[in-house]
Structures are given as C-alpha cells and as structure tokens.
Biopython code that builds the backbone (N, CA, C, O; Angstrom):
import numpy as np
from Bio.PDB.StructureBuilder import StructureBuilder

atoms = [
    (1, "UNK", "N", (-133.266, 34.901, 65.476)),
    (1, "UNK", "CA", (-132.340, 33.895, 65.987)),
    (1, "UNK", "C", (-131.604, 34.486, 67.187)),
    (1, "UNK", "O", (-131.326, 35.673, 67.357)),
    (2, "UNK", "N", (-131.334, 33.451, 67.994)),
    (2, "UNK", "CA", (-130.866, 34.331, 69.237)),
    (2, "UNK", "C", (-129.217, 33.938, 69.471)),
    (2, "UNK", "O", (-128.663, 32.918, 69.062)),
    (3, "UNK", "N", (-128.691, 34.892, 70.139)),
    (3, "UNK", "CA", (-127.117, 34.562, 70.193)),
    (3, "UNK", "C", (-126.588, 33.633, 70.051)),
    (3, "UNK", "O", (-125.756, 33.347, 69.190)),
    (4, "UNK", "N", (-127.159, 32.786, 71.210)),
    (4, "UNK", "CA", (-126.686, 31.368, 71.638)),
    (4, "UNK", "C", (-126.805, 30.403, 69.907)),
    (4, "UNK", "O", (-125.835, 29.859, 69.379)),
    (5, "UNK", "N", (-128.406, 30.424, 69.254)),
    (5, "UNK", "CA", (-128.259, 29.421, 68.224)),
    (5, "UNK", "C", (-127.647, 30.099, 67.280)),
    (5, "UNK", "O", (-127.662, 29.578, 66.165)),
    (6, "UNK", "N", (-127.088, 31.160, 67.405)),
    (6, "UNK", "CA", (-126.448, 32.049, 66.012)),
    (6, "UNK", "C", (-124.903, 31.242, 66.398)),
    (6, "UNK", "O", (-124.203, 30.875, 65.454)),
    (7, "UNK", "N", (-124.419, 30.991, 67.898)),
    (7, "UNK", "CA", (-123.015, 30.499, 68.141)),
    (7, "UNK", "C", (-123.107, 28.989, 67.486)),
    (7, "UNK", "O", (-122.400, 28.460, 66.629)),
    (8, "UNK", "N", (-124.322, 28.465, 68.264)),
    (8, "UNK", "CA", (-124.333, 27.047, 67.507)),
    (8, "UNK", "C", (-124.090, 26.210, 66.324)),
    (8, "UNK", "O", (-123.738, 25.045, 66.145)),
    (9, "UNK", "N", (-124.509, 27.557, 65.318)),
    (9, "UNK", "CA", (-124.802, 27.010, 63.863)),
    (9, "UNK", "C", (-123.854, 27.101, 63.233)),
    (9, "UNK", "O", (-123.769, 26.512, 62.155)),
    (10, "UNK", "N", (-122.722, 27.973, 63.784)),
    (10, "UNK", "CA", (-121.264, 28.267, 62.743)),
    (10, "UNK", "C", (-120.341, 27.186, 63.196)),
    (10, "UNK", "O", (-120.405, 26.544, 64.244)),
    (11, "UNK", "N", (-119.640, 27.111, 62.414)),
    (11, "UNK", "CA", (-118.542, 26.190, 62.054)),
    (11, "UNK", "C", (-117.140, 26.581, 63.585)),
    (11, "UNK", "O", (-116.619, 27.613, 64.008)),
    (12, "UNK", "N", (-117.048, 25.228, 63.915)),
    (12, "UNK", "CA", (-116.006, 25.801, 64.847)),
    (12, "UNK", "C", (-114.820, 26.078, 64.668)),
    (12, "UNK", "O", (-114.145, 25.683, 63.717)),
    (13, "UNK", "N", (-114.465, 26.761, 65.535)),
    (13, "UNK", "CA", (-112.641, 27.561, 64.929)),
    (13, "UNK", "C", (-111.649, 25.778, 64.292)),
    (13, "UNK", "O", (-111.794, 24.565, 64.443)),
    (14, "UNK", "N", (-110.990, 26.438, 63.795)),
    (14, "UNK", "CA", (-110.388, 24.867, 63.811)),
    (14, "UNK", "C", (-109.385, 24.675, 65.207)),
    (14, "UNK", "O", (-109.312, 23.448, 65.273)),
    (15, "UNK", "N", (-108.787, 25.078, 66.053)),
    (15, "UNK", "CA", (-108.507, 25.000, 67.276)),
    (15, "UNK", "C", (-109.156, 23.914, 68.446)),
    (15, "UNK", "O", (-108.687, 23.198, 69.330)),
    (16, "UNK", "N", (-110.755, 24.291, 67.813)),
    (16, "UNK", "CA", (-111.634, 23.986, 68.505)),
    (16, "UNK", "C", (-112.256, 22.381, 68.214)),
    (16, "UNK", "O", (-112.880, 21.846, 69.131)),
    (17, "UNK", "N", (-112.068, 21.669, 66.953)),
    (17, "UNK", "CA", (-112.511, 20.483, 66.301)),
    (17, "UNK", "C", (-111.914, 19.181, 66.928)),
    (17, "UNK", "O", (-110.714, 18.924, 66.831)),
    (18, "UNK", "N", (-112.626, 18.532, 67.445)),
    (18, "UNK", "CA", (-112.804, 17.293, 67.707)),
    (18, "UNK", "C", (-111.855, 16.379, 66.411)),
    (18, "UNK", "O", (-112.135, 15.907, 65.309)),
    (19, "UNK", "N", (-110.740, 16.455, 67.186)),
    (19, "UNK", "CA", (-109.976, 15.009, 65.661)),
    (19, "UNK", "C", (-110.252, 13.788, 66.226)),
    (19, "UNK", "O", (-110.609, 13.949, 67.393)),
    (20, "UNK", "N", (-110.232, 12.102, 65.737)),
    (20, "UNK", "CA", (-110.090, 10.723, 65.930)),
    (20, "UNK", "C", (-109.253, 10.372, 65.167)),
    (20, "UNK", "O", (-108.982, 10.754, 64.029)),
    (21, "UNK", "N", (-108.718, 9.428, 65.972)),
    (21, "UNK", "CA", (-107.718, 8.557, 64.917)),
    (21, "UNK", "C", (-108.151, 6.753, 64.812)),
    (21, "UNK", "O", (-108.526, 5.993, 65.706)),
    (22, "UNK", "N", (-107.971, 6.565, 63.711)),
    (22, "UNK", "CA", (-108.331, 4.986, 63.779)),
    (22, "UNK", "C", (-106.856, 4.030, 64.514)),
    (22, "UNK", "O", (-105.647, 4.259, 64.497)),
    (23, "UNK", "N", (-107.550, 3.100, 65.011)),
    (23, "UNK", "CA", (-106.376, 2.347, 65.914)),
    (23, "UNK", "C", (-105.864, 1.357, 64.531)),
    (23, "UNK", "O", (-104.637, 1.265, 64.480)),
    (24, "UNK", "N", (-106.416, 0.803, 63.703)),
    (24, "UNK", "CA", (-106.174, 0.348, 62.927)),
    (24, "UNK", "C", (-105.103, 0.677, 61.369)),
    (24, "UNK", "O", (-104.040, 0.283, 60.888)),
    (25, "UNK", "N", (-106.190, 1.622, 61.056)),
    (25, "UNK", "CA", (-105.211, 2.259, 59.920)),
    (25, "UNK", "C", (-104.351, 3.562, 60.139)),
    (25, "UNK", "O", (-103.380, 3.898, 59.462)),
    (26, "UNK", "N", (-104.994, 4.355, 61.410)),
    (26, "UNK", "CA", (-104.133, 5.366, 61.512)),
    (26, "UNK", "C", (-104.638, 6.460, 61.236)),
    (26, "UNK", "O", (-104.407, 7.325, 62.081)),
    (27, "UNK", "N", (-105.347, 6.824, 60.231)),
    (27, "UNK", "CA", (-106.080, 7.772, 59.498)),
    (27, "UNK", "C", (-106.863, 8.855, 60.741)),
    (27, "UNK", "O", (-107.359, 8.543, 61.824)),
    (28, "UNK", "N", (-106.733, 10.231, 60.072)),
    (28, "UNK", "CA", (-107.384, 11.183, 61.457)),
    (28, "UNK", "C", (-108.365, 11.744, 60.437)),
    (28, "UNK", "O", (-108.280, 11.835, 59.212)),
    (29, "UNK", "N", (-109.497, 12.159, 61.451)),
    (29, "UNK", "CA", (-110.685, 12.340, 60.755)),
    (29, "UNK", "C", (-111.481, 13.382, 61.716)),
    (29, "UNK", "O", (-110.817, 13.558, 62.737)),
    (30, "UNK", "N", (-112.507, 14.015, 61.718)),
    (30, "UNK", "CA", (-112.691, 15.114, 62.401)),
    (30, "UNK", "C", (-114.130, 14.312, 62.863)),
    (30, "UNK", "O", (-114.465, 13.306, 62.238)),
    (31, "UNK", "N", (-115.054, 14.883, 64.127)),
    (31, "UNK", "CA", (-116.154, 14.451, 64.791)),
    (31, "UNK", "C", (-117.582, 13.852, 63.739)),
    (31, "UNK", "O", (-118.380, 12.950, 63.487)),
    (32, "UNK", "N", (-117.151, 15.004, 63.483)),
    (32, "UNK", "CA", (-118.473, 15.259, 62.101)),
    (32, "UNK", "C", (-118.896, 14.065, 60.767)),
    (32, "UNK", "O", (-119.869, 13.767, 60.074)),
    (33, "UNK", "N", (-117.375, 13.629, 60.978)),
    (33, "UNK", "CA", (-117.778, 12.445, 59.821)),
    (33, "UNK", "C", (-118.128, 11.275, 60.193)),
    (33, "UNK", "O", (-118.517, 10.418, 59.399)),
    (34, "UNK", "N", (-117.986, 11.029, 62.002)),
    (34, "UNK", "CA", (-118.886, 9.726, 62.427)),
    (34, "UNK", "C", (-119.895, 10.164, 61.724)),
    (34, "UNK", "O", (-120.357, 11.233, 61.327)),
    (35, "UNK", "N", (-120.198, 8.587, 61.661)),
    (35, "UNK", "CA", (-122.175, 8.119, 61.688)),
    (35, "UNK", "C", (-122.678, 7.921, 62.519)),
    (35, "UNK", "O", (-122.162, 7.151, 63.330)),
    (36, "UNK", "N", (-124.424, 8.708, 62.885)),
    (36, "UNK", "CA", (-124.885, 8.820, 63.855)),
    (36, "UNK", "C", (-125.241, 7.132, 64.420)),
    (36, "UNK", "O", (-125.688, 6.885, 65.541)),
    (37, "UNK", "N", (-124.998, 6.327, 63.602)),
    (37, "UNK", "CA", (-125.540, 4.747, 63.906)),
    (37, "UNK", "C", (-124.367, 4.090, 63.991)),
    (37, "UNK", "O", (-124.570, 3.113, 64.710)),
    (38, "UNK", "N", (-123.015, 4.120, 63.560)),
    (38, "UNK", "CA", (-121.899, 3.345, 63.917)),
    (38, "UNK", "C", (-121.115, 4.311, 64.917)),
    (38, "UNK", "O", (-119.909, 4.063, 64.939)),
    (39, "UNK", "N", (-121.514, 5.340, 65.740)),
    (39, "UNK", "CA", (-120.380, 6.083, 65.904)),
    (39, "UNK", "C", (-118.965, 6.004, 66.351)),
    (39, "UNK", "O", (-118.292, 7.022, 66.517)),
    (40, "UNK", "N", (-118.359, 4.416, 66.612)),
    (40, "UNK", "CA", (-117.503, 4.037, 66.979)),
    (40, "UNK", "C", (-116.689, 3.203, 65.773)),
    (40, "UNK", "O", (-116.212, 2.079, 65.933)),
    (41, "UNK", "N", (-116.652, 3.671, 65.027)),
    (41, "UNK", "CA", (-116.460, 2.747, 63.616)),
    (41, "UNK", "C", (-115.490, 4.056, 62.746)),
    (41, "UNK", "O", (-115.803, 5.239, 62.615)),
    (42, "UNK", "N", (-114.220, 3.330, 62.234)),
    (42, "UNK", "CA", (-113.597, 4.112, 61.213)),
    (42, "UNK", "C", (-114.294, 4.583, 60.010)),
    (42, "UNK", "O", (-114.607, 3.519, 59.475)),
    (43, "UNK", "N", (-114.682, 5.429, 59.337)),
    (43, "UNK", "CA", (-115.502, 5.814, 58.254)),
    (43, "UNK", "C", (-114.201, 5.288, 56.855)),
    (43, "UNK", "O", (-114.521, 5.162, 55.673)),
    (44, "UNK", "N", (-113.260, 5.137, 57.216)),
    (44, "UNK", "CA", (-112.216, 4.927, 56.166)),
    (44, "UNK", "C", (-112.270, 3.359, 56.045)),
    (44, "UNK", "O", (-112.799, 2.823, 55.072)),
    (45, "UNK", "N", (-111.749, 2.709, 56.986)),
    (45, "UNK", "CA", (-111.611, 1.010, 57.167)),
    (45, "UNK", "C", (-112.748, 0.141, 57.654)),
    (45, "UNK", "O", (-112.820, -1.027, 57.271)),
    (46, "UNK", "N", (-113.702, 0.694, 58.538)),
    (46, "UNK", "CA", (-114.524, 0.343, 59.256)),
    (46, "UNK", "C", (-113.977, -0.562, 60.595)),
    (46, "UNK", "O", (-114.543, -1.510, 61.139)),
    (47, "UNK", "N", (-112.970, -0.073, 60.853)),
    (47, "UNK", "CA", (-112.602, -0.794, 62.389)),
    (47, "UNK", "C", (-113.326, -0.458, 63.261)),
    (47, "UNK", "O", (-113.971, 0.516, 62.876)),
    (48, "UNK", "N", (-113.704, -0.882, 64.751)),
    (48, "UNK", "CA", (-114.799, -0.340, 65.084)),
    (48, "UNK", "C", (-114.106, 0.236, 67.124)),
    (48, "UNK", "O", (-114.696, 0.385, 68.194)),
    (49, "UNK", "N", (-112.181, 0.411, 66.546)),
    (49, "UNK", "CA", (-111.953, 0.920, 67.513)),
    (49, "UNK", "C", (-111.461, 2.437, 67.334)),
    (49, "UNK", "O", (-111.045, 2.752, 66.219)),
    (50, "UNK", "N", (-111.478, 3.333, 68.286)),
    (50, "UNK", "CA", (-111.121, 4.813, 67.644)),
    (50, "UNK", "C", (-110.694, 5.318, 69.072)),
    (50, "UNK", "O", (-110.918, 4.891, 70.205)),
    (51, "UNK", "N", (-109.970, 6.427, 68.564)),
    (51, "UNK", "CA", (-109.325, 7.244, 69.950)),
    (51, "UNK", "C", (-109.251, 8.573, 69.733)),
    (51, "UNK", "O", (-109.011, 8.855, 68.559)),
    (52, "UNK", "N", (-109.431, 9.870, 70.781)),
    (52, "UNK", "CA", (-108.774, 11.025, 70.353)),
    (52, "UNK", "C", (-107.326, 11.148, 69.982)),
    (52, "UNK", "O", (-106.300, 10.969, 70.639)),
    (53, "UNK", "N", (-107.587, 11.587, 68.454)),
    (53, "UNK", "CA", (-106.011, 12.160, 68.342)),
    (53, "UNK", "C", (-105.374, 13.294, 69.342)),
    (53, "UNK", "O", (-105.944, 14.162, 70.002)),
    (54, "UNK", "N", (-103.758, 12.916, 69.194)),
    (54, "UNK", "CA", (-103.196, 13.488, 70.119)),
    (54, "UNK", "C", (-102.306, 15.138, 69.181)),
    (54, "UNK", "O", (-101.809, 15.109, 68.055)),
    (55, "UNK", "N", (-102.377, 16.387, 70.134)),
    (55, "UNK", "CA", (-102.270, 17.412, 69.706)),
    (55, "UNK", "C", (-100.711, 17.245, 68.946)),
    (55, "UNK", "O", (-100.103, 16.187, 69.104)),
    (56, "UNK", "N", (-100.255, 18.095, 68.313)),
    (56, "UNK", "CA", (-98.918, 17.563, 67.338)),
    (56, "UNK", "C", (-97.988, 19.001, 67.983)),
    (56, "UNK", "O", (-96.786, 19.232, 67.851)),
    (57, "UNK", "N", (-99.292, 20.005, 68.869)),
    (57, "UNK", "CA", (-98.372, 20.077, 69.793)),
    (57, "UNK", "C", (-98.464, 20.876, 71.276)),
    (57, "UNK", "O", (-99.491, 21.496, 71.553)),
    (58, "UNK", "N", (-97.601, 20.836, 71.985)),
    (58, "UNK", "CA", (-97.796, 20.803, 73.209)),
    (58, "UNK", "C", (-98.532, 22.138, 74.306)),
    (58, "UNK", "O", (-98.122, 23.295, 74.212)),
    (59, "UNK", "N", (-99.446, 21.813, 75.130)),
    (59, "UNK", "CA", (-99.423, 22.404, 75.685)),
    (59, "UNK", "C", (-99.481, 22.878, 76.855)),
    (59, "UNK", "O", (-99.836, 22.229, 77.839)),
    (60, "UNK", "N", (-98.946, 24.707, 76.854)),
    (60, "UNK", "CA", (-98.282, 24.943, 78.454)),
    (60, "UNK", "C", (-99.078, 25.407, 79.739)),
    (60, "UNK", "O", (-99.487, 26.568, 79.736)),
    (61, "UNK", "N", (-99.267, 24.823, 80.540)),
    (61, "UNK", "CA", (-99.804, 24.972, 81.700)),
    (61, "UNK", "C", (-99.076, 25.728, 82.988)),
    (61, "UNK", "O", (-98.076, 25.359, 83.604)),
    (62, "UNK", "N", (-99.725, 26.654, 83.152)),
    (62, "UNK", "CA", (-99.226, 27.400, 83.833)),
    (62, "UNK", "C", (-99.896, 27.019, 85.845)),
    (62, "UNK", "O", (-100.868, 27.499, 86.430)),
    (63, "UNK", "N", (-98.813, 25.974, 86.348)),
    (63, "UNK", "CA", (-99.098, 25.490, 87.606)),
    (63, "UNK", "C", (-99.339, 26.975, 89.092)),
    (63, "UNK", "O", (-100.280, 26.901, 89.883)),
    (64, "UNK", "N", (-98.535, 27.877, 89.131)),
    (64, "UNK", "CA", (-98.586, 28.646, 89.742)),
    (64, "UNK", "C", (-97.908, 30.127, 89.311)),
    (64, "UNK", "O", (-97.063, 30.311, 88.435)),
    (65, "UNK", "N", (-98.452, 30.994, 90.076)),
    (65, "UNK", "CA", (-97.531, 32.141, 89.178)),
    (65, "UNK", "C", (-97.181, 33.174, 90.462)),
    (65, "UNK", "O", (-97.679, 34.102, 91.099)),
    (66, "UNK", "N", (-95.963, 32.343, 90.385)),
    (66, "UNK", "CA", (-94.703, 32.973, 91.380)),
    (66, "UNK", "C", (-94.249, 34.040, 90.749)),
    (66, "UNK", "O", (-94.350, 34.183, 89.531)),
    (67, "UNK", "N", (-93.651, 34.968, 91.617)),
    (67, "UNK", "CA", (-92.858, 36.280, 91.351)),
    (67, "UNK", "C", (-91.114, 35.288, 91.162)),
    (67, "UNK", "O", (-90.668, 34.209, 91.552)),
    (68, "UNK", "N", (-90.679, 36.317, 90.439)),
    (68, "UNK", "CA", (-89.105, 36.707, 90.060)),
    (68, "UNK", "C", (-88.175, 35.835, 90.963)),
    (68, "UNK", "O", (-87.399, 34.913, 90.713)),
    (69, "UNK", "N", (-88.665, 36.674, 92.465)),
    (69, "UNK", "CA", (-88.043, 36.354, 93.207)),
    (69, "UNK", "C", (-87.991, 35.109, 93.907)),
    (69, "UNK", "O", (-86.959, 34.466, 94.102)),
    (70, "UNK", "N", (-89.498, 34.693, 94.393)),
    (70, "UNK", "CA", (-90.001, 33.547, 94.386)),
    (70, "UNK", "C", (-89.350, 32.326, 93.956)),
    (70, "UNK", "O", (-89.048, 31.383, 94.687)),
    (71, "UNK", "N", (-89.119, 32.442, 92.449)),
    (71, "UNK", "CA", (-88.796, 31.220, 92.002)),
    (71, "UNK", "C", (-87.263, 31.060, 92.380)),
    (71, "UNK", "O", (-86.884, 30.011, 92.900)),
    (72, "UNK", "N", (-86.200, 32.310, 92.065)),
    (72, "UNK", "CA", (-85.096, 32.040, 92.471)),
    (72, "UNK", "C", (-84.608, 32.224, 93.650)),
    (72, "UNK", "O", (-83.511, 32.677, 93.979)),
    (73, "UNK", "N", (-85.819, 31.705, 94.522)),
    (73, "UNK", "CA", (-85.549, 31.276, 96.274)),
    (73, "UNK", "C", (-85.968, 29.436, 95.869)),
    (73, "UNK", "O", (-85.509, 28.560, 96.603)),
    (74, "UNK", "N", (-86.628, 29.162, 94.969)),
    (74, "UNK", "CA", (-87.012, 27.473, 95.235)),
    (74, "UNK", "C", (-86.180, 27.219, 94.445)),
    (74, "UNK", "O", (-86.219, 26.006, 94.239)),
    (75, "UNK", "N", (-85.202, 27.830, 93.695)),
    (75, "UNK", "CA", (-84.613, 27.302, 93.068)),
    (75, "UNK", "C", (-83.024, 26.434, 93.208)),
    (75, "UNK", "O", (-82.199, 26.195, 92.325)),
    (76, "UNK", "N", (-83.009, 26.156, 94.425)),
    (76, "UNK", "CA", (-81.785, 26.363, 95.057)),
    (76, "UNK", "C", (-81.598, 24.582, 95.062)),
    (76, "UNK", "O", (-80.590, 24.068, 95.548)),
]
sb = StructureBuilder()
sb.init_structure("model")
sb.init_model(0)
sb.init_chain("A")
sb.init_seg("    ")
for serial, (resi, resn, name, xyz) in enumerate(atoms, 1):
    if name == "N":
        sb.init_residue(resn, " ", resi, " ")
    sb.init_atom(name, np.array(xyz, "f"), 0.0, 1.0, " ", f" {name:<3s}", serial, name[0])
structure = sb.get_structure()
C-alpha cells in the first residue's frame, strides 16, 4: 500500500470532518452519513435542504504581520 492510499483509508482528524446541518430540524450530522443517491436530503427528517454547519468557534486570521513598531505607528 502506498502512502498516499495508507492517508486515504484512515479516519480523519476530527478537526478535519465535514459537519451539515438540516435547515429544517436543525440536527448536525457529519459527511459520511449522506446517501450516495439522496445526497441532499436530511438522513434524520428527510428535508431535502442542508447547509455547512457553522464552526462554534472562531477563527483567527492573521491579515499581515507587522512589527511592534509598525503597528504602533498605524495606530494613531
């Protein structure tokens, strides 16, 4: 087996997992439990609208990376 399908076959970090949420009931559910034939369909209610859930929490993006001084010259 070669690297690449040895990365493939394991389970992803949980960091890494695809969540959905149903627009309907609410319920979050991970990639894996779509069906390959409804894949737009709640597996709980069967609504057939869905969205990525949103992270519970935030994260920081680092826009530029000014020095010390830098910043407390724009900071004015």
């Amino acid at each position: 087996m070669s690297e690449l399908e040895a990365r493939m076959s394991t389970e992803p970090a949980p960091e890494d997992r695809i969540l959905y949420q149903c627009v309907w009931c609410g319920r979050k559910f991970e990639k894996r439990m779509l069906s390959k034939i409804a894949e737009t369909r709640c597996p709980y209610c069967g609504f057939n609208v869905i969205m990525k859930a949103r992270s519970q929490t935030a994260k920081l993006i680092v826009s530029s990376k000014l020095t010390e001084e830098q910043r407390l010259l724009t900071e004015v």
